[in-house]
N, C-alpha and C positions, 0 to 999 in steps of 0.2 A: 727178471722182470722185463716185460715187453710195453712197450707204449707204441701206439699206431695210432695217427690221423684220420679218419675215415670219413668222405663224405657220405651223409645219407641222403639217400636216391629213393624212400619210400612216399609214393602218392602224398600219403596223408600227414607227412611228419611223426610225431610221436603224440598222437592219439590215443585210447584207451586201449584196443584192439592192437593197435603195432606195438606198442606197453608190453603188453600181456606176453606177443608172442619174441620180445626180445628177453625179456626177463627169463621165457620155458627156456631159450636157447642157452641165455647165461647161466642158470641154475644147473646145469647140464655137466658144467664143470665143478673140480675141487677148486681149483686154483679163485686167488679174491680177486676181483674183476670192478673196475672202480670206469666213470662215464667220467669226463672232464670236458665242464664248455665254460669258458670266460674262465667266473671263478668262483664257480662251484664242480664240486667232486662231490657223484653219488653212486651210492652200490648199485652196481648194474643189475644185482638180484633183489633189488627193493622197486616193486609198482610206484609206489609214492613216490621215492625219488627221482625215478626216471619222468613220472610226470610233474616233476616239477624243474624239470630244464627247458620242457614248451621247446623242444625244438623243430625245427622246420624244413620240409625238402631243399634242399641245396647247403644247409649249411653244415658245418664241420665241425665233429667230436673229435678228442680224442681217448682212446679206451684202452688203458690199465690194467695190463692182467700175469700175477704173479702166483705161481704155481706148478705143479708137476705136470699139468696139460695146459698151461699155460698159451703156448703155440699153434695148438689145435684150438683155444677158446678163442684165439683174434681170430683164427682163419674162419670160424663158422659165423663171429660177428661179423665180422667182414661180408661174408658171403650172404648174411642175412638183411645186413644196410644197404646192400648193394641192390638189392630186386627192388623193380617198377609194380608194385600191386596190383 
């Protein structure tokens, strides 16, 4: 199991369209992939849950991901929270 803090750096926060395309990215993996802010924990492969954390540029997740690509899954999240839209 891997847990990484990641700030997100996208425009728009977690809007419908940034939603969508972080969920393509997490669904991408086997490994289970869970989003934690405050104190909620939501599958990273659920639309719904991801928008219902309302999170916003500048602030900080951390994301969950236990599995056989495991590794490879924080790296592309990572790489995907990281970009300016």
């Amino acid at each position: 199991m891997i847990k990484k803090s990641i700030k997100v750096k996208l425009a728009s926060g977690f809007e419908a369209r940034p939603v969508a395309l972080f969920v393509q990215v997490a669904s991408k993996f086997e490994s289970s992939i869970y989003v934690e802010m405050e104190e909620k924990k939501v599958n990273a492969k659920s639309i719904m849950g991801m928008m219902s954390l309302g999170v916003l540029e500048g602030e900080e997740i951390t994301v969950v991901a236990e599995g056989t690509d495991e590794e490879e899954a924080i790296k592309e999240i990572e790489e995907y929270l990281s970009e300016s839209e």
